[in-house]
C-alpha positions as CSV (number, residue, x, y, z in Angstrom):
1,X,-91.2,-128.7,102.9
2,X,-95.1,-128.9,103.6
3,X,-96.7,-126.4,101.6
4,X,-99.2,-123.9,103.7
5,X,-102.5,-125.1,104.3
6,X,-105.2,-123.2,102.7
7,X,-109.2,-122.7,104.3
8,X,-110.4,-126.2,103.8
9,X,-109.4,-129.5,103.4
10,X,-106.8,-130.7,101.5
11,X,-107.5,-132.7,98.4
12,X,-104.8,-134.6,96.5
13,X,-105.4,-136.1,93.0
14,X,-103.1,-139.1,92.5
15,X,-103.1,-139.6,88.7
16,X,-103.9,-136.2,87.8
17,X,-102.2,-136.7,84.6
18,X,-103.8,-139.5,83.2
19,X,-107.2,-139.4,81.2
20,X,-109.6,-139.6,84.0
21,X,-107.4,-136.9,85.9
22,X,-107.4,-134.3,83.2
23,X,-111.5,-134.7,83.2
24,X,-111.5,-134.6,87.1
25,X,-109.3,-131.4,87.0
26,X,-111.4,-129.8,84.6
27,X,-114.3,-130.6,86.9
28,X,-113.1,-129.4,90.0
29,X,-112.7,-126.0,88.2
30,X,-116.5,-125.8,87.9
31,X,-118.2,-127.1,90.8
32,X,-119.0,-125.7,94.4
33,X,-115.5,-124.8,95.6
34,X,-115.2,-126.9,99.2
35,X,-111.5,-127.6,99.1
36,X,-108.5,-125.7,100.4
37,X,-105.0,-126.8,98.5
38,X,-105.6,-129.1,96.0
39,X,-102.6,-131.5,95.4
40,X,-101.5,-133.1,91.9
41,X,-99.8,-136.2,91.9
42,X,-98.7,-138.5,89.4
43,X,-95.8,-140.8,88.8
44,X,-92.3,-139.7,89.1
45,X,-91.9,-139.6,85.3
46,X,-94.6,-136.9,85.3
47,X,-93.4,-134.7,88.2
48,X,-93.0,-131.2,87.5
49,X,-95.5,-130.8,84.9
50,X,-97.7,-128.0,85.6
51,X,-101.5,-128.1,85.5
52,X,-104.2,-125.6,85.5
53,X,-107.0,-126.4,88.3
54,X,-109.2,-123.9,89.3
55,X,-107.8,-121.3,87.0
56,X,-104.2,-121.5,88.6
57,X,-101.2,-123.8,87.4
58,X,-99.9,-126.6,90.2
59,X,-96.9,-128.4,90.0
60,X,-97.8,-132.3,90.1
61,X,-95.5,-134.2,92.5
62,X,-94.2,-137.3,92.3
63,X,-96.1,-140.0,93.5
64,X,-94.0,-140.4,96.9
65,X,-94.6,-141.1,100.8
66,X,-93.7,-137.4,101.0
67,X,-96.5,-136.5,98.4
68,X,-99.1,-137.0,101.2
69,X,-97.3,-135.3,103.8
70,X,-99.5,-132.6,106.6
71,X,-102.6,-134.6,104.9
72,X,-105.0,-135.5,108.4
73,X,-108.4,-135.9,109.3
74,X,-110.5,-134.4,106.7
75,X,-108.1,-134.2,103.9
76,X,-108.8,-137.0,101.2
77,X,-106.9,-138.5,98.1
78,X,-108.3,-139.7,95.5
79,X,-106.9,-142.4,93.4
80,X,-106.9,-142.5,89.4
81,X,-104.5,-145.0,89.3
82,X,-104.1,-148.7,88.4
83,X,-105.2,-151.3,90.8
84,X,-101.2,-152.3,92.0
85,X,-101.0,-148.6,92.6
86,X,-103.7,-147.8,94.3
87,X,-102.8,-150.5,96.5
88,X,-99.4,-149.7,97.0
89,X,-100.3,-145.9,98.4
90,X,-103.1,-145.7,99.3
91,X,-102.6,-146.6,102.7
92,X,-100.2,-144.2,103.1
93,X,-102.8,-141.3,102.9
94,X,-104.7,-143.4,105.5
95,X,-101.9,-143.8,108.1
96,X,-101.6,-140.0,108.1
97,X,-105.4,-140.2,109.1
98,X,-107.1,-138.7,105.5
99,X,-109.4,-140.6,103.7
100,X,-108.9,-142.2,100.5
101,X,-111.4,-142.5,97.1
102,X,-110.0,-145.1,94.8
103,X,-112.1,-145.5,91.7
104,X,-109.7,-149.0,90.7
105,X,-110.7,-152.0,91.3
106,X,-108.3,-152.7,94.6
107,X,-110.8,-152.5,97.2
108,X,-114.2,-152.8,95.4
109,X,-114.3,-157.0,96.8
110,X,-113.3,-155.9,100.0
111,X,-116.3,-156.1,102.3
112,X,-114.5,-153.2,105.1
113,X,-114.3,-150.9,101.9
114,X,-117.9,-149.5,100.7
115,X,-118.3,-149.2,97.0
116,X,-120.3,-146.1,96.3
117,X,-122.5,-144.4,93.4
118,X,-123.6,-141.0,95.4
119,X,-127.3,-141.0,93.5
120,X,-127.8,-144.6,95.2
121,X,-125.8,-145.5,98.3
122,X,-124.5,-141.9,99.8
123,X,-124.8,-143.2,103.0
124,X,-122.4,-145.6,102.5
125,X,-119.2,-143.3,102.8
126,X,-119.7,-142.9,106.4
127,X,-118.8,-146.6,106.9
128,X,-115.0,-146.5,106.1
129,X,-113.4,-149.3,108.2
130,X,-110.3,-148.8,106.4
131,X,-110.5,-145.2,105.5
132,X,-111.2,-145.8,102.0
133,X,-113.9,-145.7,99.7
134,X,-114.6,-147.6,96.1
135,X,-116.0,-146.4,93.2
136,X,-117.0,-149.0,90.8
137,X,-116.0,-149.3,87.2
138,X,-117.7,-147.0,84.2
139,X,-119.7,-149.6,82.7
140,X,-121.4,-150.0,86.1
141,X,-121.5,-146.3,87.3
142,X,-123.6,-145.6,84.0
143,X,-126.5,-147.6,84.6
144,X,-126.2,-147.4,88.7
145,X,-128.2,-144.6,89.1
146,X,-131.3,-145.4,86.6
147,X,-131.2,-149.2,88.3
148,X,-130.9,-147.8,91.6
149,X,-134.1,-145.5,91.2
150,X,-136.3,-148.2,89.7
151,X,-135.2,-150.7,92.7
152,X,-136.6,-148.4,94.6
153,X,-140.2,-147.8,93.1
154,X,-140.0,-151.6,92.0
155,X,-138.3,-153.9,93.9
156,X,-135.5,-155.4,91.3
157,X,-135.5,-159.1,91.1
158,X,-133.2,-160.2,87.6
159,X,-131.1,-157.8,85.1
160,X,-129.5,-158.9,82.1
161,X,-127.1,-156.3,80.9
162,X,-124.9,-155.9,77.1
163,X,-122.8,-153.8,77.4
164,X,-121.3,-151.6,74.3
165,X,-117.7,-150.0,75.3
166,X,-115.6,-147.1,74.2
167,X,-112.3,-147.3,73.6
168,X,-111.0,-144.5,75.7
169,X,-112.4,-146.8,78.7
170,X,-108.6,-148.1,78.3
171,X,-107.0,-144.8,78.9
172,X,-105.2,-143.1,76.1
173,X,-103.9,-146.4,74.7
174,X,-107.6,-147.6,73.8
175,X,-108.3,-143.9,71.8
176,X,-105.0,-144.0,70.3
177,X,-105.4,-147.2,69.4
178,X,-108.8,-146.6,67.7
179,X,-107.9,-143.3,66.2
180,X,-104.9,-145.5,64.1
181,X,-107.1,-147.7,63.3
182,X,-109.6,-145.6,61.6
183,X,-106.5,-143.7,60.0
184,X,-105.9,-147.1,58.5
185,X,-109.6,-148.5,57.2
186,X,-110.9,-144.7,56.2
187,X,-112.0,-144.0,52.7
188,X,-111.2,-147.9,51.8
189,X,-114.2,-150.5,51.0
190,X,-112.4,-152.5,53.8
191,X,-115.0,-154.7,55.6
192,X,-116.6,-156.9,53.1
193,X,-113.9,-159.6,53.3
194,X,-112.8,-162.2,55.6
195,X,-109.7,-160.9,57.2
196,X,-109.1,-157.9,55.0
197,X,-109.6,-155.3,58.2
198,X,-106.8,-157.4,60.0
199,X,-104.2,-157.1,57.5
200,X,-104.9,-153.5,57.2
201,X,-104.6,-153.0,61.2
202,X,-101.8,-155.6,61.5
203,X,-101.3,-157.3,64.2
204,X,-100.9,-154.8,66.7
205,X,-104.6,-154.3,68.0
206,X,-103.8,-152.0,71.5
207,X,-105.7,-153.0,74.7
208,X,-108.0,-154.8,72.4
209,X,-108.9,-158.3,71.8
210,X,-109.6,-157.5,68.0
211,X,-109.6,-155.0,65.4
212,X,-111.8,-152.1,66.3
213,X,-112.4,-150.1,63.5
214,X,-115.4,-151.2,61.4
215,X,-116.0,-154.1,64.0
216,X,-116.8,-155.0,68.1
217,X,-115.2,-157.1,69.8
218,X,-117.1,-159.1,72.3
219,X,-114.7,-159.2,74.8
220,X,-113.4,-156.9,77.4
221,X,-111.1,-157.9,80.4
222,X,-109.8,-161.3,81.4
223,X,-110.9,-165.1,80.5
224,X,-113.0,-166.3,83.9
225,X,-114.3,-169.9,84.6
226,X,-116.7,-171.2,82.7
227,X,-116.1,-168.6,79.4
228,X,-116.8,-165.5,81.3
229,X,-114.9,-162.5,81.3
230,X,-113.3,-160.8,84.3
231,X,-115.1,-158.1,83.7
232,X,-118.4,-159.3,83.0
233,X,-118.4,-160.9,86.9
234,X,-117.0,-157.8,88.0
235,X,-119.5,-155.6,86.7
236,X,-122.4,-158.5,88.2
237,X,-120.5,-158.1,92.2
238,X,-120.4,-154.4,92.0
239,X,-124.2,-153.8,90.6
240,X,-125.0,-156.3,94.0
241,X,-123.2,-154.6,96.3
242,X,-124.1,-151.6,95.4
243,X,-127.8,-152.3,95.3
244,X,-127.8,-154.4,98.5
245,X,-129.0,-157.4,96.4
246,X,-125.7,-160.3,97.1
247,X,-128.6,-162.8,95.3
248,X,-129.8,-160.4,92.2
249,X,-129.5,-162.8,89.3
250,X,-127.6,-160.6,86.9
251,X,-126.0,-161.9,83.8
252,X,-123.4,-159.3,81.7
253,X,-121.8,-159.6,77.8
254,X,-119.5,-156.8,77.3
255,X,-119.0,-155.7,74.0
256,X,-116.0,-153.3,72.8
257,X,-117.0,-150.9,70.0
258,X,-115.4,-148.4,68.2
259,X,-116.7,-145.2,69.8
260,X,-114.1,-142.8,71.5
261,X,-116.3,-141.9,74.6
262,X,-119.1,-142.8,76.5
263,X,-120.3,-146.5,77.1
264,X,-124.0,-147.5,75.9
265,X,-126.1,-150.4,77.5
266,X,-129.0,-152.2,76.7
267,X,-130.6,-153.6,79.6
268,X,-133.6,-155.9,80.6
269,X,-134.5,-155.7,84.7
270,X,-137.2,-157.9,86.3
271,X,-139.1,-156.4,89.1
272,X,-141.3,-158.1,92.0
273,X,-144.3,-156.5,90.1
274,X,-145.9,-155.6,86.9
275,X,-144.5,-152.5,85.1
276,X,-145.8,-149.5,84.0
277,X,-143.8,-147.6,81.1
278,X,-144.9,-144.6,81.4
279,X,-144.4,-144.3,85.4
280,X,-141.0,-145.8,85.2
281,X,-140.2,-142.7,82.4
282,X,-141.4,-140.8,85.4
283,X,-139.3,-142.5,88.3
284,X,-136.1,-141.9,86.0
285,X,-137.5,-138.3,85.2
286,X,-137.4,-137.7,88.9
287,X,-133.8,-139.5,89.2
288,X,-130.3,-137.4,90.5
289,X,-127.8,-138.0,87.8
290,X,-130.2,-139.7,84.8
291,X,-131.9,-137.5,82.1
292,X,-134.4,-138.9,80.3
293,X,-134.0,-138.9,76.2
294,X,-137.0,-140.8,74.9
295,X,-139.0,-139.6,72.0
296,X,-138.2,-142.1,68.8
297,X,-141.1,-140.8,66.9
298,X,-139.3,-137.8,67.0
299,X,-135.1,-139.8,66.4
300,X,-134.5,-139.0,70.4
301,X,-132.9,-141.4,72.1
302,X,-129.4,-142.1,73.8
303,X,-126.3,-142.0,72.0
304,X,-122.9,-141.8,73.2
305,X,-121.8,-139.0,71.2
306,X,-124.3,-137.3,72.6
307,X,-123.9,-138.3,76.2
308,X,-120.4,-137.6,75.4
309,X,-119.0,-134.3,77.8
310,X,-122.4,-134.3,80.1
311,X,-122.5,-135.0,83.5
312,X,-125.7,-137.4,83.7
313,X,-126.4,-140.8,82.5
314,X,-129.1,-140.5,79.3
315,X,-131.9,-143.2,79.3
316,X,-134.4,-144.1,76.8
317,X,-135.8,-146.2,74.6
318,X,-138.2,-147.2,77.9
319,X,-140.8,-149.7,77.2
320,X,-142.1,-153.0,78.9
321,X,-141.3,-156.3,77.8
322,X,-143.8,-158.2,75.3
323,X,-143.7,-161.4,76.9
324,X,-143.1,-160.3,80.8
325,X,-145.1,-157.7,82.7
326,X,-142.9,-157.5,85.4
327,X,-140.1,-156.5,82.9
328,X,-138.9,-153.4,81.7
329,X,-136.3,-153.2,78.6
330,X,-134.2,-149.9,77.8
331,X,-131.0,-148.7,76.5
332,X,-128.1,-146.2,78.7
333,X,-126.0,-143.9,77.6
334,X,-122.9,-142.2,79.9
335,X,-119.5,-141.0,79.6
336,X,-117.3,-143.2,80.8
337,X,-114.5,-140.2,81.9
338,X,-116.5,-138.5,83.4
339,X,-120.2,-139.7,84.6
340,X,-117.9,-143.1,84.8
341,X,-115.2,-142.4,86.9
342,X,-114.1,-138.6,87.5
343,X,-118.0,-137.2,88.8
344,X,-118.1,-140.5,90.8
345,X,-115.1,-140.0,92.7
346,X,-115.6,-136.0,93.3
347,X,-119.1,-136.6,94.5
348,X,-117.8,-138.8,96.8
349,X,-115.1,-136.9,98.1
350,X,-117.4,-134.0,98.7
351,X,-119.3,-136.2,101.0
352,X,-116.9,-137.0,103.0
353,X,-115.6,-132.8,102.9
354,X,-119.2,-132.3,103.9
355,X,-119.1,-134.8,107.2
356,X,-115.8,-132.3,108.5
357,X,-117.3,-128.8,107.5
């Protein structure tokens, strides 16, 4: 039986019980309420459950053709899910005419789907060929809204990117893995040998490539042609598209490091002109969803423990390149639940609430 509709559209959160649905819930509970019923779904092993949103427990459904059922025009889902999944079901939220956010990577190569970062390419969402939106992946949404900004002012022409990734970017299986890990190394003078963290972590490493604790690991994704790493060419297409540069020169190393949350980059962007430090600090100053940490005199800069639980990107460590006017070097912090994923895909479901209201 359909449930009664409430005032508003209908929002349904597939994957509600997974990392980046628990952070989504928790932000739907404190920002501007547009939505009528809000729907919980999640796989079948997970129906039942009851979760608090907006101060009152929901049942989550199973993740069914019925699950989307007196969803229309103006209603959207948004996706949390694996990219098999999302592709699986999300076009049945679109055959019943609601739109669909999926933040996987299904549709972000799909040139009838738009890939979205609300601070840079709202407009965007009204383009929806196929009734569904992208959101790009957390080590691109963190630095999507600073590049997008000093595009803007500057006119981007080459970005080099490292990236330095938390573990809970692989769901609860990348922090579980770390926190055993650390379990296993702490209060030991592990570290100072040739293969003495390994035996201590065994060769069970999670959704890692390596060890974590006490080390990186720079690798994160699949092996590419020519030694790159799916994700690495992945995060190069989505920073294009999302910019409106298909030619931007752009060359990634992602690096996996044992922090729980929030993903850090260091970054070095060319620009069709010289560079002023001190107005770019002002251009970011002056940016929706970047704050602006950048004192070191003082020990202020980004980290990710800090960034950790915030809303915004953090940027700092701003200065201009010693051997390149035209280039400007600085470091990003985000986390990657929430400024990396869960505010992504809200933001963009409340723009496309706002086109019905």
């Amino acid at each position: 039986m359909t449930p009664a509709r409430s005032s508003g559209p209908v929002l349904a959160v597939v994957g509600a019980t997974g990392a980046v649905g628990s952070v989504l819930l928790q932000l739907l509970s404190v920002r501007a309420d547009v939505w009528g019923e809000i729907r919980l779904i999640a796989s079948p092993r997970s129906a039942g459950r009851r979760l608090v949103v907006r101060g009152e427990e929901t049942e989550v459904l199973a993740l069914t053709e019925d699950a989307f059922d007196g969803m229309g025009r103006g209603d959207t889902a948004v996706f949390l899910t694996p990219a098999d999944v999302s592709a699986r079901w999300a076009p049945a939220a679109t055959a019943r005419g609601a739109a669909v956010v999926d933040q996987s990577a299904a549709f972000r190569e799909d040139p009838r789907v738009p890939l979205v970062v609300p601070e840079v390419n709202a407009e965007d969402v009204r383009e929806r060929p196929r009734g569904i939106v992208a959101g790009p992946d957390c080590v691109t949404a963190a630095m999507a809204a600073a590049l997008g900004a000093l595009h803007a002012e500057y006119g981007l022409r080459d970005l080099t990117v490292s990236s330095y990734q938390a573990a809970s970017a692989a769901g609860r299986a990348g922090s579980e893995a770390l926190r055993r890990q650390i379990s296993l190394v702490a209060g030991t003078s592990l570290g100072g040998m040739t293969g003495d963290v390994r035996r201590a972590v065994g060769e069970d490493t999670g959704p890692f490539a390596g060890p974590l604790a006490l080390n990186v690991v720079p690798w994160c994704g699949g092996l590419a042609a020519g030694g790159w790493s799916t994700q690495e060419l992945a995060i190069r297409a989505q920073t294009r598209r999302i910019l409106r540069l298909p030619a931007l020169p752009v060359a990634v190393t992602c690096v996996q490091v044992p922090v729980m949350t929030g993903h850090s980059l260091s970054l070095r962007a060319r620009f069709d002109g010289a560079v002023d430090a001190g107005r770019a600090r002002e251009v970011l100053q002056a940016a929706p969803g970047v704050v602006v940490v950048d004192d070191p005199a003082a020990g202020e800069f980004p980290t990710p423990v800090d960034a950790a639980g915030t809303d915004p990107a953090w940027a700092g460590r701003l200065r201009a390149s010693l051997d390149d006017p035209c280039s400007l070097e600085f470091f990003v912090c985000a986390d990657n639940l929430l400024h990396g994923s869960a505010l992504n895909a809200v933001q963009t479901a409340e723009l496309i609430a706002a086109e019905f209201a």
